[in-house]
N, C-alpha and C positions, 0 to 999 in steps of 0.2 A: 565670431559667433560665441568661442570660449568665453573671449574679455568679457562680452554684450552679458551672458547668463552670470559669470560670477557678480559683477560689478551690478544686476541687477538682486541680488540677494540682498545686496549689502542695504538697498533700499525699499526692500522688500517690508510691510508695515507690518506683515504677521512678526516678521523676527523681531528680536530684543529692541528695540528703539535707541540702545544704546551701542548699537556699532555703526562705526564708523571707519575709514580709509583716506590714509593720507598721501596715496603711493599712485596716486591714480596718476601722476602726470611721467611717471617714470616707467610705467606700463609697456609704453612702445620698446623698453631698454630690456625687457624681462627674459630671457631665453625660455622657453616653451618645452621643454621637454620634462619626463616624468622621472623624477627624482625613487631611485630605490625602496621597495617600502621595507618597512621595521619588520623585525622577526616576527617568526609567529609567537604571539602575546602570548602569556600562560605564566611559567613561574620568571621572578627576579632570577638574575644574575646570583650566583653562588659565591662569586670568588670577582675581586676586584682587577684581576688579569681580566676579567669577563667582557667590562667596561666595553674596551675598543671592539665591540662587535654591538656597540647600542646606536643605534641609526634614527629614533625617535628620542630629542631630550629637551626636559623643560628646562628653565632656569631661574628660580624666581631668587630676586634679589630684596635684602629684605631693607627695612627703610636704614636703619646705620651704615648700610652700603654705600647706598643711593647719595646720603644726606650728609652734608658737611659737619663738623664737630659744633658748629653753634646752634644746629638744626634750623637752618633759613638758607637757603639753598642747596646745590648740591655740587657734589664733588667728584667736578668735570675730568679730572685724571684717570680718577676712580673707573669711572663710569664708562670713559673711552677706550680704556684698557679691555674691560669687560665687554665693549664690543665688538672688539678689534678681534675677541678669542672667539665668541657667536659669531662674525662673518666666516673664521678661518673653519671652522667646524663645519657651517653651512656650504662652504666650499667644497668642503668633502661628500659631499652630495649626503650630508644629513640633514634631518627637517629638525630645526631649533625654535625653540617658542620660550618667550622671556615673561615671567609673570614680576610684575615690577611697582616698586613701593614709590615714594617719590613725589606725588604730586601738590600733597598737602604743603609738602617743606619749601617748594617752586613756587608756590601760591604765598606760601606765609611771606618767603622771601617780598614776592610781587607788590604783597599788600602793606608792608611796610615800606618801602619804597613811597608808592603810591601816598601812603597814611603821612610821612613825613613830609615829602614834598608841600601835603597840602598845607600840614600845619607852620609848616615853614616859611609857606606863601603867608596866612594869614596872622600868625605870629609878626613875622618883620613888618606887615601893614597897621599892625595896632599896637606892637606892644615894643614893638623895638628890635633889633640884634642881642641886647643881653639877655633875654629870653629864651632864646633858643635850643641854650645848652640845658635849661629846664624842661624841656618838651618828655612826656611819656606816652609810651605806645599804649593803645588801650589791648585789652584779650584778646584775640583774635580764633573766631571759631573756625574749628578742622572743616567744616563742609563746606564754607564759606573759600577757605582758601586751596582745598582740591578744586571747585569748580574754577579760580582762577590762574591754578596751575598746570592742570591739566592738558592743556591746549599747548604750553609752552613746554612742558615734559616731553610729549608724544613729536612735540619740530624737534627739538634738541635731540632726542633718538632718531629721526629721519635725518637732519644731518648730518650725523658720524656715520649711520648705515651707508649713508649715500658714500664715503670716502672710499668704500669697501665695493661699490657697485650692486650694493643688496637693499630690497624693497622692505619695507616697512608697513603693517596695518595694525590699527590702533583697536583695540576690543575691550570696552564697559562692561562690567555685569555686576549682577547681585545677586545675593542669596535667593531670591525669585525666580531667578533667571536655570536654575538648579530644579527647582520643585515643577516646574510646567512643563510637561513634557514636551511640547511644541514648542517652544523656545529652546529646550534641550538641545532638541535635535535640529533644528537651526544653525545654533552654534554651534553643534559638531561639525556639519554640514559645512559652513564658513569656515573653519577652523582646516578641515581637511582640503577645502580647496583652495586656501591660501597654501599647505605645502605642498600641495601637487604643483602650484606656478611659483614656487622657490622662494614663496615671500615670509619675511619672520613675520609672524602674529607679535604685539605685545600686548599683553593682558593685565588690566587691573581690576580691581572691586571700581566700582561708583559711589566712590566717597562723599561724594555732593549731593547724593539722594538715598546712600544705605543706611536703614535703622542702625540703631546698638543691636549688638549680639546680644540672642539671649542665653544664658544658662543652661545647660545641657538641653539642648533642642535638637543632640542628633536624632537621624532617626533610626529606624533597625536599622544598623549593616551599612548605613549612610552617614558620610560626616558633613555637619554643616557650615555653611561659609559666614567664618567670623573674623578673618584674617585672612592676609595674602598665602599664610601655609599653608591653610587647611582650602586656599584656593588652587592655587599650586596642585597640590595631592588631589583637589577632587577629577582637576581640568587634567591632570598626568592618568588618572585612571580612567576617565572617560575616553581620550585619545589613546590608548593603551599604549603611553611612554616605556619605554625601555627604559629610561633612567630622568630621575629627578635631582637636579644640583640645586640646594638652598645655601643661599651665601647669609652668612652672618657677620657679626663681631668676635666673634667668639675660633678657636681653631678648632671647634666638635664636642662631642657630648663627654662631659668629664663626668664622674662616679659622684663627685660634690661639687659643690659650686666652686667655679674658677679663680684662683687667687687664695682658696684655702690651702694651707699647709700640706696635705696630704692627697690633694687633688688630683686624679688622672685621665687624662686624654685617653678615652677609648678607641682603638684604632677601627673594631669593629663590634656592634650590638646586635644583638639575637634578641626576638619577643622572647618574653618572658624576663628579661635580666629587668626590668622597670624598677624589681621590689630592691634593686641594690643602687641605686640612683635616688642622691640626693640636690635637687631641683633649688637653683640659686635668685637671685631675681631678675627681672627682665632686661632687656638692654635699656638704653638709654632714651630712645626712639621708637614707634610702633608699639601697637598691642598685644604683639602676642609674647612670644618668651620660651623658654627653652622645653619648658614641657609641652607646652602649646605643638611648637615643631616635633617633637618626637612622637608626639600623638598622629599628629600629619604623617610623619614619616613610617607608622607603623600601620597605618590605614592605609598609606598608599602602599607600602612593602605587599601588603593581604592582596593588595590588588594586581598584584604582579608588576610592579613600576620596582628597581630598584633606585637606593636613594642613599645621596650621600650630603653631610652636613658640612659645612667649611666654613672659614673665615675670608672673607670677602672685602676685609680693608687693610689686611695687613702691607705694607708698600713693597716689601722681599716675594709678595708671593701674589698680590692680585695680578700682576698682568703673566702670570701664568697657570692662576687656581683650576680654572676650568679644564683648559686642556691637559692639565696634568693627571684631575682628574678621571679624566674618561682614556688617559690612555694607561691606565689601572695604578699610575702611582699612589704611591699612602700617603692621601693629604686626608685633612678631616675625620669623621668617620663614616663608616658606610655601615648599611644595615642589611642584615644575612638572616634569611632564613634557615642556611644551611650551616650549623654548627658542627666544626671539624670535632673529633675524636679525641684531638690529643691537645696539647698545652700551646697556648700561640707563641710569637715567637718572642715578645716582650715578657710571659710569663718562663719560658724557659731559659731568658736570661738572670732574669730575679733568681732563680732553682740553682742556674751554676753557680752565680754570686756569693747566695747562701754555703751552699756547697762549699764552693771555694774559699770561704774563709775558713771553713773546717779542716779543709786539705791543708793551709797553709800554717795550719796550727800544729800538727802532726809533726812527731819526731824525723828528722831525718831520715831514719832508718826504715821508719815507714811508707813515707813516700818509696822509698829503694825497693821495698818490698811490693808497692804497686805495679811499677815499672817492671823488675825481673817476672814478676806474675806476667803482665804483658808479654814480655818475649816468649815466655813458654808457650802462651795460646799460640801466638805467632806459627809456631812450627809443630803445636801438637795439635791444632785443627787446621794445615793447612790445605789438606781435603773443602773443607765447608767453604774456606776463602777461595780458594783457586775453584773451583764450580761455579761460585755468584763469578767471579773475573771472566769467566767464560761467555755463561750470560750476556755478562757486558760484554764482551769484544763482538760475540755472535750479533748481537744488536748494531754494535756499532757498525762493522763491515756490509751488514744487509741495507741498513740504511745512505751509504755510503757519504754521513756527514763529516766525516773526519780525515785528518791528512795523515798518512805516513807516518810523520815524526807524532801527532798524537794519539794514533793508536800503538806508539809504543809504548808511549809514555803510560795509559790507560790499562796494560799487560803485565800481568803479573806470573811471577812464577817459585818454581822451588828455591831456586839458589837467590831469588830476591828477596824470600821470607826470610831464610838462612839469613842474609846478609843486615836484613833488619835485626831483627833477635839479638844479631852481635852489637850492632850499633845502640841498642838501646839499651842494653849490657853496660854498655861505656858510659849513657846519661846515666846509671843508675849510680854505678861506681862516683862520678861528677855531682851527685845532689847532694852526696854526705855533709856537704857545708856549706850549702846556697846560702838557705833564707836565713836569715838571724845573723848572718855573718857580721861581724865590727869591721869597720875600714877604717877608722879612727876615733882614737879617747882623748880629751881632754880636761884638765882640772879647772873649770872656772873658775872658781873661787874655792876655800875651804870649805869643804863637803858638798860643794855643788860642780857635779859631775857630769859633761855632756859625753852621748856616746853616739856613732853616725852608724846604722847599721842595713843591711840592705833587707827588702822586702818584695814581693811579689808585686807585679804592675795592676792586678788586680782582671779585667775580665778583657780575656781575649776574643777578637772575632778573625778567623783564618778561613780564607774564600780562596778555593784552587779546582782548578781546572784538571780534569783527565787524569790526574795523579793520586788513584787509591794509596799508595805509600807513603805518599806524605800527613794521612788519617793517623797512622800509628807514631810518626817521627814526631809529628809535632805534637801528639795527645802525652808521650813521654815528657817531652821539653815544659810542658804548660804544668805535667805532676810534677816533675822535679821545683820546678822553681814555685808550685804554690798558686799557679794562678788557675781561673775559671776560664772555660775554654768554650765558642760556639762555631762550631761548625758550618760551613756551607760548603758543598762540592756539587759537582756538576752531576747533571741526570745522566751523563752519557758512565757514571761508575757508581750509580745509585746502589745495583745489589751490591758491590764488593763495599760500597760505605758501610752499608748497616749492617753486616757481618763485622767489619772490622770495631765499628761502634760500640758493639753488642760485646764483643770480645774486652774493649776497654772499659765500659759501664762493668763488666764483671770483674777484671781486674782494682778496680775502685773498690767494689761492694766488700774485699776485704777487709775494710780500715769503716765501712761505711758511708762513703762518698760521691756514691753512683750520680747523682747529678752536678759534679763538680766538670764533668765536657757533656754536652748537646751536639747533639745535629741536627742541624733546620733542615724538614722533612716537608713544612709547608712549600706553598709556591710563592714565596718570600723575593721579589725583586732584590736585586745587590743593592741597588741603589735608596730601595728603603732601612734596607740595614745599616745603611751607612748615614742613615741620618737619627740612630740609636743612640744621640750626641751622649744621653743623661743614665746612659747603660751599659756603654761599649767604652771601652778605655785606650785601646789599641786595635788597626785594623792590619793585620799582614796578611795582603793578598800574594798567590803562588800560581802562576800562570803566566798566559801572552802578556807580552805589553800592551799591546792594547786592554785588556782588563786591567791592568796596573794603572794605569791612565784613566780606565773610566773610573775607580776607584776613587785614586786621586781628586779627580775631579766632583767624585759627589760625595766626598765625606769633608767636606768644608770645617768643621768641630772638631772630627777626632785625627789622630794621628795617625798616620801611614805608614807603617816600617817596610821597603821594600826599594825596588829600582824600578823604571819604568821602558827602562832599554838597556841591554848588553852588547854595545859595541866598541870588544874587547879589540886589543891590539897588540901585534908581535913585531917590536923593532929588532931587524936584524942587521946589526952596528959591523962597518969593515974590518972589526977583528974580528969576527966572529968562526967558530969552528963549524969546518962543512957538515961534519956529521951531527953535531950538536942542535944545528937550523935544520934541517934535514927531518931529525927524530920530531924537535918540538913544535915545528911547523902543524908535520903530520897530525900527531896526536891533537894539538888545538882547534885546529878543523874540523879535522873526520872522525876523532873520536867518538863523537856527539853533537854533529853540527847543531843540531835543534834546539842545545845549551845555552843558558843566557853565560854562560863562562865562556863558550865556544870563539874562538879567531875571525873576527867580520874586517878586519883590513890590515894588512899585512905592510910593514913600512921598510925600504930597504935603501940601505946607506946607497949613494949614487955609485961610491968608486967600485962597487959590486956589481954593476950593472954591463953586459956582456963579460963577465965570469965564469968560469965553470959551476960555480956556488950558487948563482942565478942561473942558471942551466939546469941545475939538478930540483933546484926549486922550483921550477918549471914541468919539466918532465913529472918530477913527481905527483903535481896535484892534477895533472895530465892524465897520470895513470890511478889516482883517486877520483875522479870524472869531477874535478871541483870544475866548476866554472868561473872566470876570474871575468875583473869588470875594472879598467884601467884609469886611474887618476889621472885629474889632468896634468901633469907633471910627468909621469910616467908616459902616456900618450904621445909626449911632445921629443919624447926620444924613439918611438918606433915608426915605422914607414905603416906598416899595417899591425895596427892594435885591437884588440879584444872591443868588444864595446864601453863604452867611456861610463864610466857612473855618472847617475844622474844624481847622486848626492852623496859626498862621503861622510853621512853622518846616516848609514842605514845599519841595519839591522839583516839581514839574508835567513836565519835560521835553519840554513838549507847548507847544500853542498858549493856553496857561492862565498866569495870573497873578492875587495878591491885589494887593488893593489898600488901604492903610492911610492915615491922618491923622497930622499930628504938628504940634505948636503949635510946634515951630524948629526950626533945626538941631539945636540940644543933644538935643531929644528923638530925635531919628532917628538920632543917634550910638548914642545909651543903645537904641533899637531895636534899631539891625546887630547892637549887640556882644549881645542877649537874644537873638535869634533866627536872625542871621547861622549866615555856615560858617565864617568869615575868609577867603572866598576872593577876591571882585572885588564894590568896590560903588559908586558912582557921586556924585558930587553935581552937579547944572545949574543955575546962576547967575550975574549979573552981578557977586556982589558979592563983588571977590576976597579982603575980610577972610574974607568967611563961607567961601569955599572954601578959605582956607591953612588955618581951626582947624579946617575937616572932613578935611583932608588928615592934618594933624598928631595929632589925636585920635583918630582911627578906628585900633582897630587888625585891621587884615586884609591879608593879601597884597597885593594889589593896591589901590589906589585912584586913583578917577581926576577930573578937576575937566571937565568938559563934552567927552566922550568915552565912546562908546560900552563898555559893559562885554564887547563881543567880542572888542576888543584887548588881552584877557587872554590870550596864544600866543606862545610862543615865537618862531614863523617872524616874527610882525607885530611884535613885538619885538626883532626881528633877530640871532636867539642860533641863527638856520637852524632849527632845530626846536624841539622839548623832548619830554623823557620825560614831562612831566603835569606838574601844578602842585601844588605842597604849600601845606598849610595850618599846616604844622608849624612850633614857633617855635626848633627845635632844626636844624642845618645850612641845609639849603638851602629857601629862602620862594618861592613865586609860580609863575612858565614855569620849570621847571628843565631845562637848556642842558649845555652841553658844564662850564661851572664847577663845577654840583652834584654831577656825577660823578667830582670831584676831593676828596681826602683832603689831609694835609700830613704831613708826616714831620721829624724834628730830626737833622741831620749836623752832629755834632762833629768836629774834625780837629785832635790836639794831638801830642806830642812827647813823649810818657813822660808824661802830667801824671796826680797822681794827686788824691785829695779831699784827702787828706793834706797833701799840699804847702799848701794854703791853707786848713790850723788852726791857731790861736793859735801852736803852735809850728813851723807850715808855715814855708817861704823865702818862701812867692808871697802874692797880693793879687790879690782880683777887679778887671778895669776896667770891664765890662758898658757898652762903648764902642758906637756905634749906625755901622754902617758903609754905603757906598755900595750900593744893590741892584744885582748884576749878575748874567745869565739863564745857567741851569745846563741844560746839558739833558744827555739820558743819555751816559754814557759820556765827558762833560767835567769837566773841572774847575777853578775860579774861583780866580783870586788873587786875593793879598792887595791 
């Protein structure tokens, strides 16, 4: 009775004359049941995190989408991609409706086709074969070739839906079709009961029978349909869409037209920014154009629909534009009625940039003077900090999101402020001859002088987890060496961030430098941050590995200084002393299992095995409640063993460790480097041949000869802190300190010299003379 009433609409003579249904034979296939309805309508989406709670969304794709680059057909990758993310969306029991350009280019294609063939027939009948290649296409009119593409458009989306097991119905209309209220409400009517039975509507104008647009013909408070945008927005606010996705050529709305010099991607648009946008010209294809769309998209915004603008043919990103954007990443741009308060996050890295070349320009001594300023806050408002830290923990423990090991982490206290204060002491003492330093002079030629001197890497972004102390460690490391610093930390230590922030923005404001470190306060995804390719210079993430990984994994452009897993190792070699295994075992463990330094597999020469030495390393982690997990090697010599790892290339971060066999040192070398991270691994033994060729062999960041593998840190290494430890064999290896955050740069200083001068028939001669190093810092300069 449902089928019999809808499908009687569709032929209903009051409604539009121009709809039609192409879906009728796959009807028996439909499931029947009532699809979620959209929120209650009212205002846009605030904040692009918003997105994934929009359950009504339109899609209009505009013709350079659709249309291939010679404009005569269209392009089917494109286009398949784009409906592969509409099925996958409508799967999620949302109501998708595709307003789609397309038909005229299907048709142009068709008719050329058609127009050669024919003259191809009659050409070879009268005039011969050498003719042929003289043939001209005559104009071909737009109305002409929608009415004969149309039909071929609307199967072409019925078959790829079909791949998907999703229905399809085709919907005409025209600017008429808007102004009559009875047809209005028609095709609302149609509109809504195609998504109540799960089916995509696609919508086009009827280009086969629409006038030209006229000239500002809106009316009050109504916008008229003179293009698929302003159809799009009309048909998104009539349906009370939750969101509108318009795909273009373009990647969103730039401040000047795209391809100028000083052009920017806005990530997000507020009405009223119009008067700072300058409007470039239209695409290639289609009538309308970039102002056109923003008009659309600000009528519709009014309407409560929000809306985001994208690029819809780039091949990196169409077969995921859509879905990316509605599950709030920053593609394109989206349009906000609600404009945040404070500086976005692309303007607040410009502000440290700036900034930061100021800092970097600053005497040594001044930086040092930011720094010890810093520590003093540290411990003379440690009242204000330790209160917000409370906050947070009180939060953290109510909500019970957090483990153990990171609400320790997340804890702060007196003797931890103390203990910064000191360490940041040490970077201060350590920056008197960072930036500017010489690392080498050379005499090129007579009076042409090169000098190699180091310089700041330019703008930091540091992302860490649960660790308010690492706020102050790393805002010292980023002043000392000169660089611009942004921030991101986790919500679960939001108050103790922006006390500590606030402490170093003041620490700065001494020299004048307050925005040379930020903290992204917005609700900034990592993963959009991470694709700040043309802003962000370095990303050091500090936290789980798994955030190091997803890191990794989305900052594709910029560089990662970090490890991604700490699975350290302690070989303990048959000469080794009982007490010596005993001490460093303990401490590598249970010191701070949570440690990415911390002991994850324990390796023990075999002739130790039923020993007292393996007895007492036993008992002991026995009586540290470790839980051990047996290799298979180890396994193969017990009757009843612990449970067997399921991989020995894990991670525990807990009170857990495996424990493996190896018949020598050589083997536990060829171990680390199978299963290792390269991060920090151990060997304990008396016998110091065997420790210098595990020292020398091993290749991993760290290595240590009978020393606990926790003295993998910065501070205990005496570099005052570190940003994290890298495992990378590219720049900077191991605790990276106030060094790693240094670059180098080449200053040449000559006399008119040109390459010229020293060719065969130059006057001059290289001398590439090796000169005395002596310390450059800003704003000086070194003789000869």
């Amino acid at each position: 009775k449902e089928l019999f009433s809808a499908f009687a609409s569709f032929i209903d003579p009051s409604s539009s004359p121009f709809l039609t249904l192409h879906a009728v034979r796959q009807w028996s296939n439909v499931p029947f049941f009532t699809v979620p309805l959209a929120r209650a309508h009212g205002k846009s989406f605030a904040h692009r995190s918003e997105l994934r709670q929009a359950k009504r969304i339109v899609v209009k794709l505009g013709s350079a989408v659709v249309t291939r680059g010679d404009e005569c057909g269209l392009a089917l990758g494109r286009l398949a991609s784009i409906v592969e993310q509409v099925a996958v969306l409508q799967n999620q029991c949302r109501e998708m409706m595709i307003v789609t350009s397309g038909a005229v280019a299907f048709g142009k294609q068709r008719l050329r086709h058609e127009i050669l063939l024919s003259q191809s027939v009659r050409q070879a009948l009268h005039s011969g074969q050498n003719q042929l290649k003289d043939m001209s296409l005559p104009v071909l009119e737009a109305r002409a070739c929608a009415a004969a593409g149309q039909s071929g458009l609307m199967a072409l989306y019925e078959a790829m839906f079909t791949q998907y097991s999703t229905c399809t119905a085709q919907i005409l209309v025209t600017n008429l079709d808007f102004h009559d209220d009875q047809k209005r409400r028609n095709l609302n009517s149609t509109l809504h009961e195609l998504l109540r039975m799960n089916i995509v509507p696609i919508i086009n104008t009827n280009d086969a029978v629409v006038p030209p647009p006229e000239p500002n013909s809106d009316l009050q408070g109504v916008i008229s349909i003179k293009d698929n945008d302003s159809l799009a927005a009309r048909l998104a606010v009539e349906m009370r869409a939750d969101l509108l996705i318009a795909l273009s050529d373009v990647e969103g709305l730039y401040d000047s037209p795209p391809g100028s010099d000083d052009a920017k991607l806005l990530d997000t648009f507020y009405p009223g920014d119009q008067h700072s946008i300058t409007y470039g010209t239209k695409s290639r294809v289609g009538i309308g154009g970039m102002e056109a769309k923003v008009k659309a998209a600000l009528w519709a915004l009014q309407g409560g629909t929000s809306v985001v603008i994208a690029n819809g043919t780039h091949p990196k990103v169409t077969g995921h534009v859509i879905t990316d954007i509605v599950e709030g990443k920053k593609v394109g741009t989206f349009f906000s009625e609600v404009k945040p308060a404070g500086p976005t996050v692309e303007q607040q890295t410009e502000m440290a940039r700036s900034a930061g070349r100021t800092l970097a320009s600053l005497e040594s001594e001044q930086r040092s003077d930011i720094i010890c300023t810093l520590a003093d806050l540290l411990t003379e408002r440690k009242d204000e900090i330790l209160s917000a830290n409370k906050k947070d923990m009180e939060h953290a423990v109510s909500t019970g999101r957090l483990s153990p090991a990171m609400l320790k982490r997340l804890s702060l206290s007196s003797s931890k402020l103390n203990s910064l204060s000191i360490g940041l002491r040490q970077i201060a003492v350590s920056s008197q001859d960072s930036v500017g330093r010489v690392l080498r002079r050379t005499r090129v030629a007579n009076k042409l002088e090169l000098e190699q001197i180091t310089v700041p890497i330019g703008v930091l972004l540091v992302i860490f987890e649960s660790r308010p102390d690492c706020l102050p460690q790393v805002s010292a490391l980023a002043i000392a060496s000169g660089n611009a610093l942004l921030l991101k930390g986790g919500k679960e230590a939001a108050n103790t961030n922006r006390i500590l922030h606030e402490l170093a923005q003041e620490a700065l404001s001494i020299h004048g430098v307050n925005d040379a470190i930020q903290l992204v306060s917005t609700r900034e995804e990592v993963e959009d941050l991470c694709r700040l390719e043309k802003m962000i210079d370095l990303i050091i993430p500090r936290g789980s590995s798994q955030l190091v990984r997803d890191i990794q994994r989305a900052a594709k452009s910029i560089p990662v200084l970090g490890h991604s897993e700490g699975i350290c190792h302690v070989y303990v070699d048959h000469e080794a002393s009982v007490d010596k295994a005993i001490k460093i075992i303990r401490d590598s463990k249970c010191d701070y299992p949570a440690a990415c330094n911390a002991m994850e597999t324990l390796l023990v020469h075999r002739d130790l095995l039923r020993t007292p030495l393996f007895d007492q390393i036993i008992d002991m982690m026995r009586t540290e409640h470790v839980k051990i997990h047996a290799g298979p090697k180890f396994a193969s010599y017990l009757t009843f063993s612990p449970s067997e790892v399921k991989s020995l290339r894990t991670e525990y971060g807990d009170l857990e460790c495996c424990i493996e066999v190896v018949d020598s040192m050589l083997e536990a070398v060829d171990h680390i480097h199978k299963y290792g991270s390269s991060h920090t691994d151990v060997i304990v033994t008396e016998n110091e041949d065997t420790a210098e060729q595990f020292l020398q062999q091993l290749d991993s960041a760290c290595v240590f000869w009978n020393a606990s593998s926790r003295f993998a840190d910065g501070y205990r290494f005496g570099l005052g802190a570190e940003v994290g430890i890298s495992t990378a064999r590219i720049h900077a290896r191991g605790p990276v300190g106030l060094e790693g955050l240094l670059t180098t740069k080449w200053v040449l200083r000559g006399e008119g010299h040109t390459a010229a001068d020293f060719s065969e028939q130059g006057s001059m001669t290289y001398l590439h003379e090796n000169l005395p190093v002596a310390q450059v810092l800003p704003g000086r300069r070194t003789t000869s």
